[in-house]
ZAMARGU-4260 file (C-alpha; in steps of 0.2 Angstrom, whole numbers, plus 5000, padded with zeros to 4 digits):
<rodrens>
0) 5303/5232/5583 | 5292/5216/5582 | 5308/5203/5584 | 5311/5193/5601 | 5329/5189/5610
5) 5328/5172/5600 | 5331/5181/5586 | 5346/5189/5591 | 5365/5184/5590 | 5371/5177/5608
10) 5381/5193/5613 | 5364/5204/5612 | 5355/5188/5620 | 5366/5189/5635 | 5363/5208/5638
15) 5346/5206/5637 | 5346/5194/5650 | 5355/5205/5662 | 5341/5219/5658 | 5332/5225/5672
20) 5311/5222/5669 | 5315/5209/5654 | 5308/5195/5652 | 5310/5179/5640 | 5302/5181/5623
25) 5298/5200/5625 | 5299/5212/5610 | 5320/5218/5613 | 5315/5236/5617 | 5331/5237/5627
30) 5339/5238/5612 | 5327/5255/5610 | 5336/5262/5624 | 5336/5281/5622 | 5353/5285/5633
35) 5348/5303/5628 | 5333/5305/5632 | 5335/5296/5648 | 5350/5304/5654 | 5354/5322/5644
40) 5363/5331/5659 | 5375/5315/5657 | 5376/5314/5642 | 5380/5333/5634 | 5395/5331/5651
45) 5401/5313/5642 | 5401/5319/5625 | 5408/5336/5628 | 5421/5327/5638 | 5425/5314/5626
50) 5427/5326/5611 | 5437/5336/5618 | 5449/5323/5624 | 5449/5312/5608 | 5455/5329/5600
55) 5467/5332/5610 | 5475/5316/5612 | 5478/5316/5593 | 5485/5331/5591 | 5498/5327/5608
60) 5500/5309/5605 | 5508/5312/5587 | 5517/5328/5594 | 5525/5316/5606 | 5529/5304/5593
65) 5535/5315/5581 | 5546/5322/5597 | 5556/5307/5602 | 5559/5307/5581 | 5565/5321/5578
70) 5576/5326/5592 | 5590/5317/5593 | 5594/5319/5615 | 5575/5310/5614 | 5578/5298/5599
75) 5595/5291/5609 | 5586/5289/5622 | 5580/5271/5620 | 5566/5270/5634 | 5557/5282/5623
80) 5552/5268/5613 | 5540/5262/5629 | 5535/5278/5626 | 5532/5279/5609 | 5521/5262/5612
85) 5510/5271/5625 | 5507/5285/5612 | 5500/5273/5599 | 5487/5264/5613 | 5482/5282/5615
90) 5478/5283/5600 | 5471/5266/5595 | 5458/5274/5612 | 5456/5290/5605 | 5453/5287/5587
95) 5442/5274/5588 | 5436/5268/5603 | 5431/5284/5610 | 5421/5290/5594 | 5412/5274/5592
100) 5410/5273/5611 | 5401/5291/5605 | 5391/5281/5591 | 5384/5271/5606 | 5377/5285/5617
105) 5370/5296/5603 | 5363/5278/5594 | 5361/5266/5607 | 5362/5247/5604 | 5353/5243/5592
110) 5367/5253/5579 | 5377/5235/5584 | 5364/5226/5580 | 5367/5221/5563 | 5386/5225/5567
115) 5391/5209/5578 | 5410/5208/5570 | 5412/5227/5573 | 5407/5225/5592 | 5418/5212/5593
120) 5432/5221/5586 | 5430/5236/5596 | 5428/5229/5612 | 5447/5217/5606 | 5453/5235/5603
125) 5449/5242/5618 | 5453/5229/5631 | 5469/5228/5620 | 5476/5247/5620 | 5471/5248/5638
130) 5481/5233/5642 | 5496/5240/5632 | 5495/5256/5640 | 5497/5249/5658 | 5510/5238/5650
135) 5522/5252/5644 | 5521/5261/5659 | 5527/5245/5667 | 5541/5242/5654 | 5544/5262/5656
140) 5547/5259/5675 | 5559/5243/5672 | 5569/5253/5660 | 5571/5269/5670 | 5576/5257/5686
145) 5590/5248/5675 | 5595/5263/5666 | 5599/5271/5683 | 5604/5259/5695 | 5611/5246/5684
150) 5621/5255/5671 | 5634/5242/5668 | 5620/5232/5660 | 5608/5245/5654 | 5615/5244/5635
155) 5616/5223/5633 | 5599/5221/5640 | 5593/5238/5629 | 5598/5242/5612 | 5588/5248/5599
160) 5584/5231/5591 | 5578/5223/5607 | 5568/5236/5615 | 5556/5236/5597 | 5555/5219/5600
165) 5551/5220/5619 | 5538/5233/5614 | 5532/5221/5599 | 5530/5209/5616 | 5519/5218/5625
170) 5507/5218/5611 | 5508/5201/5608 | 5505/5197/5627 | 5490/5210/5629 | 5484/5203/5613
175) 5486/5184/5622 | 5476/5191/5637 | 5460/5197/5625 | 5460/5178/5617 | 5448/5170/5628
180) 5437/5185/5623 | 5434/5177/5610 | 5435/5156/5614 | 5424/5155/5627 | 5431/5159/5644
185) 5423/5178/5644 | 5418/5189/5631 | 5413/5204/5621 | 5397/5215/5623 | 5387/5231/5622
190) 5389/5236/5638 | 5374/5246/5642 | 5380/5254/5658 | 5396/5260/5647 | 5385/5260/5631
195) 5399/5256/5621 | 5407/5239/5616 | 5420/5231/5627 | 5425/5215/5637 | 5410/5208/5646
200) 5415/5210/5663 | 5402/5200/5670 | 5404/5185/5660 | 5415/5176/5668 | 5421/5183/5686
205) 5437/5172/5686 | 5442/5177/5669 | 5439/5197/5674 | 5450/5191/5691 | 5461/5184/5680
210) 5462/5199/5667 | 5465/5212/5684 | 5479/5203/5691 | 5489/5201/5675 | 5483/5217/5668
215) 5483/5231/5683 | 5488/5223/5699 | 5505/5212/5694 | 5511/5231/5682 | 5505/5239/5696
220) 5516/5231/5709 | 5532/5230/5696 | 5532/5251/5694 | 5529/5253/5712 | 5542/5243/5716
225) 5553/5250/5701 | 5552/5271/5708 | 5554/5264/5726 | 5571/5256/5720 | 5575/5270/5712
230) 5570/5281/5729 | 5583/5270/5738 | 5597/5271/5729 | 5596/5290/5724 | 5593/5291/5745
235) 5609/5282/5749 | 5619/5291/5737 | 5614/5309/5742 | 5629/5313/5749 | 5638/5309/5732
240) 5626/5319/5722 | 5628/5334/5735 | 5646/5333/5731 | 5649/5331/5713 | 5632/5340/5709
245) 5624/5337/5692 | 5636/5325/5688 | 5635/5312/5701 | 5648/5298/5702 | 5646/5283/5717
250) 5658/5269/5714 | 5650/5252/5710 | 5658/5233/5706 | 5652/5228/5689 | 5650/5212/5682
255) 5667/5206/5678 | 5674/5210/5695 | 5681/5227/5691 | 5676/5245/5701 | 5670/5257/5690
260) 5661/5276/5692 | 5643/5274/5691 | 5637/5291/5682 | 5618/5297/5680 | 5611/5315/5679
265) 5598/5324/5687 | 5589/5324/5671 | 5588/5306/5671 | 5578/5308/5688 | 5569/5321/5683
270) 5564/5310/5668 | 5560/5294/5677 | 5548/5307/5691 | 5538/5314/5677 | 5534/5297/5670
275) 5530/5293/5688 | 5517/5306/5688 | 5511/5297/5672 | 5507/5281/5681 | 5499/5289/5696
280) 5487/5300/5685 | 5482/5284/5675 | 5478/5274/5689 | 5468/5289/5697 | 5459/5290/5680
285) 5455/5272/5680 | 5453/5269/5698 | 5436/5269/5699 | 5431/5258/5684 | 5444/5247/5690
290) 5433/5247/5709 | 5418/5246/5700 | 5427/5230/5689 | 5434/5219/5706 | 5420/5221/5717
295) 5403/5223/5706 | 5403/5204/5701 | 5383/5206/5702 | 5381/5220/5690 | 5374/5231/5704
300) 5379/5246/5705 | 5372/5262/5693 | 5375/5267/5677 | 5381/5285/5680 | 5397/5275/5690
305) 5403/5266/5675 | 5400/5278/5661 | 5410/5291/5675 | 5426/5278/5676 | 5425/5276/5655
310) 5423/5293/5654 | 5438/5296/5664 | 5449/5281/5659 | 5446/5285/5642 | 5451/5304/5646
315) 5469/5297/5653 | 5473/5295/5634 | 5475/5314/5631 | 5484/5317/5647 | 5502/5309/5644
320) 5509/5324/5632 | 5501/5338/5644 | 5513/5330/5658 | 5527/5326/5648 | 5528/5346/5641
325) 5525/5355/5659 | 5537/5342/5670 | 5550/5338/5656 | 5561/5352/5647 | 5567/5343/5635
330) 5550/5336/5628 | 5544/5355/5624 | 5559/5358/5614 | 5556/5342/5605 | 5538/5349/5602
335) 5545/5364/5596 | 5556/5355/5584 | 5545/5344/5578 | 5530/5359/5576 | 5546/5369/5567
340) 5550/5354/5553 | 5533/5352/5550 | 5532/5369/5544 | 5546/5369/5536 | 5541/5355/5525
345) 5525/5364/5521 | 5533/5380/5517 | 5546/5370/5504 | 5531/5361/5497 | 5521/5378/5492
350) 5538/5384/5487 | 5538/5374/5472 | 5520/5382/5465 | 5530/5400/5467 | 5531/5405/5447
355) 5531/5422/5450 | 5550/5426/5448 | 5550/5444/5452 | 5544/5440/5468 | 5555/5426/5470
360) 5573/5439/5466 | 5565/5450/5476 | 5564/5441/5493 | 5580/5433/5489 | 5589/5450/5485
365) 5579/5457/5502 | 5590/5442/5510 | 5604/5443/5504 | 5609/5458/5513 | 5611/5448/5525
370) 5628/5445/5534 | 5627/5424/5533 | 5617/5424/5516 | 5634/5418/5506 | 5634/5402/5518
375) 5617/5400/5519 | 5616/5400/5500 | 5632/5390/5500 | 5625/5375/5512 | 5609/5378/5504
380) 5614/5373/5486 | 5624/5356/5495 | 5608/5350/5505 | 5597/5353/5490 | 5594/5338/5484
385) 5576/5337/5483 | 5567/5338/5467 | 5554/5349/5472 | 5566/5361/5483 | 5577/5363/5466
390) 5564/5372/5455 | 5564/5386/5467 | 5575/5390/5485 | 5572/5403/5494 | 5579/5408/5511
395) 5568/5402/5519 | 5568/5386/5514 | 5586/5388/5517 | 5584/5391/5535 | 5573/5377/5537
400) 5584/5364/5530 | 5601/5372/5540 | 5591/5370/5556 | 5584/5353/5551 | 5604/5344/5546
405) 5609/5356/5564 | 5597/5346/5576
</rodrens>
């Protein structure tokens, strides 16, 4: 193109100015810049990888959601909220910033050319989910510690109202964090070492500093400091858990002076380990961007290091509903439930376009041979009271609703 970096708006400006070879009032042929072409080896590996993880964090990020909803051991369980929040920043990552991190490898920078608002946005949404992310795991750590430990206190400092308020918080503070993005301190960018839009890391090493402590380091410290509580005091009360088994009871002064039984479960444990494997896989995902971020305050180092740490941080998103279904039992029913009641709600949906009646007295006459078809029918006809169900019920729509009012 025949246009010079004066032309351009101050955010492509800046990273022409960090471009190797360039020189004031050149043509802006690094806004050409073929990643493709350039790269392909690297890029089929990041798109494949991208892809593939953007669809399955989708598809695991609402099964865990829908989970925790409609299974009433997870729903009760009010942590799961932190939980719940995690699942949406991974998917704020997965439906958008990882297909328009996509948009910039196949279409380079100039596609943001004309698009400075949208990079802006993108690079607030990123540095904002990500921040959340860490967050939750945080607030996930402090809840699991309390809930354990502390039990006395556990359901004053976390009820229902307040832990969707602490979770509105963490927003909020990741949301205060990526302000100064936009007022001055740092800033948003193409990045063309990540091709995509995010925080300019290099435009303002205290800000960056700044961002990493309160972002990665101080989390960081808090769920380290969180499981090594919770090591301790499971440690010193082995010998009680050896002796009332499952059940563990170890005698503890409450708040108002009294001595009280303390009473937690192996599946608590078992619970606050696999969300301990959580954290540790998402800093080993994001461990080398987060090197790459502290210690490469020259913009130095190669390309192929950042787009492998935003390849693999942004991979992290997919990764928390494969851990919680192998480590935790109780989220693979929850999978299981939630996969059954969408079906059901399918089937009762197409149920109302049946208007062939033959066929209809037919499968119900086949059922009712049944042993339990008088009370199925019976329950049936009391929780039908949807207006699409009522034009036709067939067994199975019955089951579906029993199972659904049983869990």
């Amino acid at each position: 193109m025949g246009s010079t970096d004066e032309e351009l708006h101050p955010m492509f400006q800046d990273m022409l100015r960090r471009t190797d070879g360039w020189r004031p009032g050149e043509n802006v042929s690094s806004l050409d810049y073929d990643f493709m072409t350039r790269h392909p080896a690297m890029s089929v590996v990041f798109l494949a990888l991208t892809t593939l993880a953007a669809f399955v964090g989708n598809i695991g990020n609402f099964l865990v959601i829908g989970a925790i909803l409609s299974y009433r051991p997870l729903l009760r369980n009010k942590g799961n909220m932190f939980v719940i929040n995690l699942a949406v920043a991974d998917i704020c990552i997965t439906t958008i910033v990882s297909p328009m991190n996509m948009v910039g490898v196949t279409r380079g920078p100039r596609f943001f050319l004309d698009k400075v608002v949208l990079c802006h946005l993108l690079g607030s949404i990123c540095t904002v989910s990500c921040l959340v992310s860490m967050l939750s795991i945080a607030a996930v750590a402090v809840n699991r510690l309390i809930q354990i430990c502390k039990p006395f206190v556990y359901h004053r400092i976390y009820t229902h109202k307040k832990t969707l308020i602490y979770c509105l918080a963490l927003w909020g503070w990741a949301i205060l964090l990526d302000v100064p993005n936009w007022v001055g301190w740092g800033g948003h960018t193409f990045a063309l070492k990540e091709m995509g839009c995010t925080f300019d890391r290099v435009a303002n090493y205290g800000y960056t500093m700044f961002l990493a402590h309160m972002s990665i380091f101080i989390p960081m410290a808090v769920v380290l400091g969180c499981y090594i509580a919770i090591i301790v005091f499971v440690r010193r009360s082995r010998n009680e858990i050896r002796k009332f088994g499952e059940d563990s009871s170890i005698r503890r002064t409450s708040a108002d002076g009294s001595v009280r039984k303390v009473s937690f479960k192996k599946d608590d444990l078992q619970f606050a380990f696999i969300l301990f494997v959580s954290f540790l896989v998402f800093v080993l995902c994001w461990s080398l961007y987060m090197v790459a971020l502290i210690f490469d305050f020259k913009d130095r180092w190669p390309k192929e290091i950042y787009v492998a740490g935003t390849m693999l941080g942004h991979t992290n998103s997919c990764l928390n509903p494969i851990i919680y279904a192998l480590g935790y039992a109780r989220f693979r029913k929850g999978y299981t439930i939630f996969i059954r009641k969408l079906f059901c709600l399918k089937t009762q949906r197409n149920s109302a376009y049946l208007k062939d009646s033959k066929y209809s007295l037919r499968y119900t006459s086949k059922f009712s041979k049944s042993p339990s078809s008088a009370l199925l029918k019976t329950k049936a006809l009391q929780l039908n009271d949807s207006p699409i169900s009522s034009s036709v019920t067939t067994p199975l729509t019955a089951r579906c609703r029993l199972e659904n009012r049983m869990q």
